[in-house]
Every structure is written in structure tokens, then in C-alpha cells.
C-alpha atoms as one frame of an Amber mdcrd trajectory, in Angstrom:
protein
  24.182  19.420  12.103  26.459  20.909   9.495  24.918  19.037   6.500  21.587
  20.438   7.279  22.722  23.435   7.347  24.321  23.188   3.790  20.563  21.291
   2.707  18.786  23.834   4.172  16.836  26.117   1.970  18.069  24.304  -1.179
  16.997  22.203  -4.001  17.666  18.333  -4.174  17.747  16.625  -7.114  16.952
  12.993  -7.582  19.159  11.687 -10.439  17.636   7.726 -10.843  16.912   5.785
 -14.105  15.868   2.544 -14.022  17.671  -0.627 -16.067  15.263  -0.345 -19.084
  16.161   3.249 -19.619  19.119   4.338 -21.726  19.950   6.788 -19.232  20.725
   3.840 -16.558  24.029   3.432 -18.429  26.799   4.462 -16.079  28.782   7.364
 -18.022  24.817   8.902 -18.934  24.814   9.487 -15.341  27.905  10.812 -14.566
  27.709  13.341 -17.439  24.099  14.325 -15.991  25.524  14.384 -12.400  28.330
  16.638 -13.857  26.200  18.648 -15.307  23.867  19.247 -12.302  27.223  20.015
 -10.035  29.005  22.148 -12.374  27.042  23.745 -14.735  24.176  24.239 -12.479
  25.626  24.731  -8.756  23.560  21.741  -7.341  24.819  20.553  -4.684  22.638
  17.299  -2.709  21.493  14.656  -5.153  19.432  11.629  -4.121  20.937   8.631
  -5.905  20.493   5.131  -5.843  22.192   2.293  -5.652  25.870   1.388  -4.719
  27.774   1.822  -7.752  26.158   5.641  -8.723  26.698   6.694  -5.064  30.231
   5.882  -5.080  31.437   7.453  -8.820  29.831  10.473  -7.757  31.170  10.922
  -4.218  34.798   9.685  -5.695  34.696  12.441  -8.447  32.676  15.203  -6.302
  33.286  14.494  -2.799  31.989  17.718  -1.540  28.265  16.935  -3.082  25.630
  15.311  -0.286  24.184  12.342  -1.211  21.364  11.038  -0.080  21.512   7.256
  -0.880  18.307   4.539  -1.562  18.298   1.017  -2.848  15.829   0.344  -4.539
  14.722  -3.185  -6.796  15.977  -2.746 -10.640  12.477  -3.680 -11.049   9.290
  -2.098  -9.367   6.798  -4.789  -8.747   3.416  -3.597  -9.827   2.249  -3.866
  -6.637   4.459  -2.095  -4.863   1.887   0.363  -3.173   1.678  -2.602  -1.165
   4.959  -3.206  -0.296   8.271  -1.484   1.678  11.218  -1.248  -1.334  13.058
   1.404  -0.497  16.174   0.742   1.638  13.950  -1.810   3.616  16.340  -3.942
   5.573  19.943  -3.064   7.628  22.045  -4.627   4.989  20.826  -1.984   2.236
  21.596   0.640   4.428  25.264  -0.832   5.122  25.584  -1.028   1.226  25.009
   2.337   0.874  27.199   4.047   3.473  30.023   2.003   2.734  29.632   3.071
  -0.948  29.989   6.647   0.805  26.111   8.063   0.939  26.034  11.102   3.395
  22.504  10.651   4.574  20.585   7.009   4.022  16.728   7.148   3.076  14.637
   4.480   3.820  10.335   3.559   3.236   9.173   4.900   6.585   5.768   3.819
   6.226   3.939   1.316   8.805   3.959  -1.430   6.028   5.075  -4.556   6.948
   9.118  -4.850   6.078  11.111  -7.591   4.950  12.875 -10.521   6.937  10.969
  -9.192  10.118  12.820  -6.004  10.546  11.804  -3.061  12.046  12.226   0.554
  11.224  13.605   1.315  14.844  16.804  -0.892  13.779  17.074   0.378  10.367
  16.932   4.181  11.770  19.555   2.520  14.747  22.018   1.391  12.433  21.952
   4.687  10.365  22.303   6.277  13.550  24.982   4.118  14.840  27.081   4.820
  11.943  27.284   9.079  12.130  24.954   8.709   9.387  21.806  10.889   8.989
  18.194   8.980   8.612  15.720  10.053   6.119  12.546   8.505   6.391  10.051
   8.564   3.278   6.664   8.845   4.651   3.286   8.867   3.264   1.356  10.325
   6.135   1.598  12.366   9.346   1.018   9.488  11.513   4.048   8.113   9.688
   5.878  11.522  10.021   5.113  10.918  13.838   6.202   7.499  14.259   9.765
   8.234  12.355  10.482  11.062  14.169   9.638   9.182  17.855  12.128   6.837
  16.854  14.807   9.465  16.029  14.760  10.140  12.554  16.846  13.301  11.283
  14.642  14.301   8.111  11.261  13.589   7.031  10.232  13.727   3.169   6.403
  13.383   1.457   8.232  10.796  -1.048   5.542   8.232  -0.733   2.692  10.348
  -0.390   0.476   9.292  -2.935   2.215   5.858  -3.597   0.963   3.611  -0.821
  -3.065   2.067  -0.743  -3.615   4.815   2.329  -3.091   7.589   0.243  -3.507
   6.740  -3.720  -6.269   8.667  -3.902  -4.620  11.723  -3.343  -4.340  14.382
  -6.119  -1.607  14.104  -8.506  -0.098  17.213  -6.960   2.488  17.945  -4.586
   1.469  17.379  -0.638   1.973  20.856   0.372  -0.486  20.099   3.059   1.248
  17.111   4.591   4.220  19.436   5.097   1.899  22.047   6.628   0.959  19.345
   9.093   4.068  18.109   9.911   5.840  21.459  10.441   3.079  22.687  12.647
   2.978  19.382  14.989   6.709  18.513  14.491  10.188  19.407  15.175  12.096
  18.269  12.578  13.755  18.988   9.550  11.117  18.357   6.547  11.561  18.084
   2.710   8.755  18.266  -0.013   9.415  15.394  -2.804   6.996  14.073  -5.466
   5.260  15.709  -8.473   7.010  18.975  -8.417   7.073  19.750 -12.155   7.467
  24.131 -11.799   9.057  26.904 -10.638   6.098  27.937  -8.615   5.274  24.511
  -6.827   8.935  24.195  -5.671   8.360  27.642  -4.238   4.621  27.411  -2.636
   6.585  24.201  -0.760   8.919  26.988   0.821   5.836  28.688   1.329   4.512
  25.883   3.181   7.649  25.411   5.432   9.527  22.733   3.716  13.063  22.955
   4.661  14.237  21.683   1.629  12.719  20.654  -1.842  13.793  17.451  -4.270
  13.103  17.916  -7.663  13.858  14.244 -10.025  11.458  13.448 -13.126  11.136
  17.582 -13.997  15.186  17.377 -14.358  16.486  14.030 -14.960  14.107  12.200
 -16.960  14.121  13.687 -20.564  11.244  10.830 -21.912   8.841  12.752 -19.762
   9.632  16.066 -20.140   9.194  15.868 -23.462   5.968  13.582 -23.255   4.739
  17.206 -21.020   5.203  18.840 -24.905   3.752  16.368 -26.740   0.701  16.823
 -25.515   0.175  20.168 -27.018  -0.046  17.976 -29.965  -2.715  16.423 -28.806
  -4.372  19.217 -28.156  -3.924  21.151 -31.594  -5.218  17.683 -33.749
């Protein structure tokens, strides 16, 4: 498909702030998506929520996006629970607000309102749209791709009860896994915080890599520096 041809070998970057964050402020992320498309060449960003998809495909049409809903606030217990794009309607929200390709929680958690992930990747489907699927685990990576997902990404690796004990790294191993057992078009997302991490994931056959907090969230980059502080008392 043309659009994974154009994702292919490239770097995604997840632009999301949450309500409590100055940043969620509408014009904050338009000048940061502005940035990221002109200044720096990017050209995929993972986005979510209906009303940031559609400014930024309106004013950059050309630009992928790959669209998520997501609550405005993350229950603390949501290792237990499916919150992103989890039901039909969410993914209808976002494609009509003009996402390219629609992620969705992938895992083999329970969803809402009784749905199933074979009608959420169905509907995707059924609309020319591309399906996504977060996953956490190869099993997961397994079960997505039987029911006809287009891409799999690591995102939740790490952030469900199966696999919060795993290091606080980047899963170059799951990809490993699923590129050796799996025909399908895999990205590397989640703790990538340098140069050489977003490479090593090449290295390890992801097909493309998403990049968010390293970029787009300034409160943590600079709470990265701080530390030094610490360190020098």
C-alpha cells in the first residue's frame, strides 16, 4: 500500500498532551505540529483525538496521521483496562475527522460494550482505512494479524499486568519476534529517548519507529537534565 511505503523506514512522532498540560491548548499544538512538518521534514504523526486530527490534516493534508482516542483522563488502573480506540464508534470519530490509519488497544483484554477486536479491525477495514493494532505481546501480535491487521506496534508493551515487569527500555526483542514469525509491517513505540535506540530498532527489523515524550513533551525532557542536579548535590 502506498502509505506504507511513504511510513516505511521513517520516524513517527506522537504529538499528545493531556488536558492538565499547558501544551493541550489547541494553537500549542498546531505550532508544535508545524514545527515538526516544516522545520523538521516529519512527515506521519500519531495524534489523538478528533479535533487535533482534523486542524492538522486541514492545514497539512499531505502528513499521515495515525489517529487514537483516548480518555482525557487515564484511570490509574488502566494496565487493566482497553482505552485506546476501544469500541467502533471511536474509530468512526476518527476517520471522519480525516485520520489516515486508525490505532486501536490490540491486547486480549476484555473491551467495552462487548465488542470485539475482529469488528473494530472490520470497520477500519471496511472504510479503506489502515488498522494499527497496539500490542503488548507476540501472542497479541499473532492474534491481530490473524484477524487482518495492517501494522503492528510494541505501544503497550510494558503497560498491561502481562508485561509490567518488563525493563523500562524499548522492546527491541518483541520486534525481533514478531518479524521473524510474522508477515507484517511492524513499528517500535515506547521509551525511545536516543539516537541510538531509534536506530538498534532498525537494527532489529522495525519497519518504522514512533518517537513522542523524547520530542513533544518539554516537562520531561527537561526533568532528563535535572537530574544531573541531583547528581552534583
Amino acid at each position: 500500500m502506498d502509505i506504507l511505503k511513504k511510513i516505511k523506514n521513517n520516524i513517527i512522532i506522537s504529538l499528545q498532551a493531556m488536558p492538565d498540560e499547558p501544551l493541550y491548548n489547541e494553537v500549542c499544538i498546531n505550532a508544535m505540529a508545524e514545527s515538526l512538518i516544516k522545520l523538521a521534514g516529519i512527515n506521519v504523526l500519531r495524534l489523538a483525538g478528533e479535533r487535533d486530527i482534523r486542524n492538522i490534516k486541514q492545514k497539512f493534508p499531505k502528513t499521515i496521521v495515525i489517529g487514537i482516542t483516548k480518555p482525557l483522563i487515564i484511570p490509574e488502573n488502566y494496565k487493566e483496562l482497553v482505552y485506546i480506540t476501544p469500541c467502533v464508534e471511536d474509530c468512526k470519530k476518527i476517520i471522519d475527522a480525516g485520520a489516515d490509519i486508525v490505532a486501536f488497544d490490540a491486547t486480549l483484554r476484555k473491551r467495552p460494550n462487548g465488542e470485539t477486536l475482529k469488528n473494530i479491525i472490520g470497520f477500519i477495514k471496511s472504510k479503506n482505512k489502515l488498522a494499527m493494532a497496539d500490542i503488548a505481546t507476540l501472542q497479541e501480535a499473532k492474534n491481530a494479524y490473524k484477524l487482518g491487521a495492517d501494522i503492528v506496534s510494541t505501544t503497550l508493551s510494558g503497560y498491561t499486568k502481562e508485561t509490567e515487569n518488563k525493563p523500562n527500555t524499548p522492546d527491541f526483542e518483541l520486534i525481533k519476534q514478531i518479524k521473524q514469525e510474522l508477515d507484517i509491517f511492524t513499528i517500535l513505540e515506547g521509551r525511545i529517548w536516543e539516537q541510538k535506540e531509534a536506530k538498534k530498532a532498525f537494527e532489529s527489523g522495525s519497519d518504522a519507529v514512533v518517537i513522542g515524550s523524547a520530542v513533544t513533551r518539554p516537562q520531561l525532557i527537561a526533568e532528563r537534565f535535572l537530574k544531573v542536579l541531583k547528581e552534583h548535590e
